[in-house]
N, C-alpha and C positions, 0 to 999 in steps of 0.2 A: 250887501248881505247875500243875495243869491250868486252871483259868481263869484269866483275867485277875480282877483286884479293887484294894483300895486296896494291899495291902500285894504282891501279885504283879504284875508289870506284863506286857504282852502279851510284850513278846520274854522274858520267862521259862517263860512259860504254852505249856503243850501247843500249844493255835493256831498259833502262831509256828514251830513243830516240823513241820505239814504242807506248808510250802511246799516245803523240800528233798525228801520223796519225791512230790510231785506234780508237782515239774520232771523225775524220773525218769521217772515215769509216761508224762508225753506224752513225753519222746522214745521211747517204747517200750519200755522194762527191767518185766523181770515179774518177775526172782527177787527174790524176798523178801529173801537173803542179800546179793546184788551191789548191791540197794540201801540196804541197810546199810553195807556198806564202802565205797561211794559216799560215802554222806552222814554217817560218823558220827562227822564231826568237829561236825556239827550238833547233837549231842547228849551230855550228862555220863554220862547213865547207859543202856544199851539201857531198861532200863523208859520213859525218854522215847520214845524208840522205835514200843515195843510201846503206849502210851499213844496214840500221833500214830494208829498205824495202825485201834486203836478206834473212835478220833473220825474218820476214813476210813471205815467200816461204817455208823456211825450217821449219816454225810451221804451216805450209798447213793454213795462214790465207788468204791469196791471190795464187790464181792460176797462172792467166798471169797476162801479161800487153798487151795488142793491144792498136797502135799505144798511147793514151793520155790516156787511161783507164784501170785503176786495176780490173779485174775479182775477188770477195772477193768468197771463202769456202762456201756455203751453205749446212750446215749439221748439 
């Protein structure tokens, strides 16, 4: 489920999963929560979610999180 392979195909896989909070992102929504209920018809389970937003950390697009707020990369 988080990559792509023979047997998972991208729009199942995590990747697929970043695009819906990264269109939040630029319009500017930082709570962590209101981009859930935004987008979370884009996702079966929150673990998708909470997966999307790892794979967001480890591509340095978000920094932290404090308390309700994603800190996004400015560079």
């Amino acid at each position: 489920m988080i990559l792509p392979n023979k047997i998972t195909s991208f729009n199942e896989s995590v990747l697929s999963k970043l695009t819906p909070i990264m269109k939040e992102l630029q319009r500017g929504e930082r709570n962590i929560f209101k981009i859930f209920k935004l987008t979370h018809s884009n996702y079966e389970e929150i673990n998708e979610y909470l997966y999307a937003l790892d794979i967001l950390f480890l591509l340095d697009v978000v920094e932290k999180i404090d308390g309700d707020k994603l800190y996004v990369k400015t560079n």
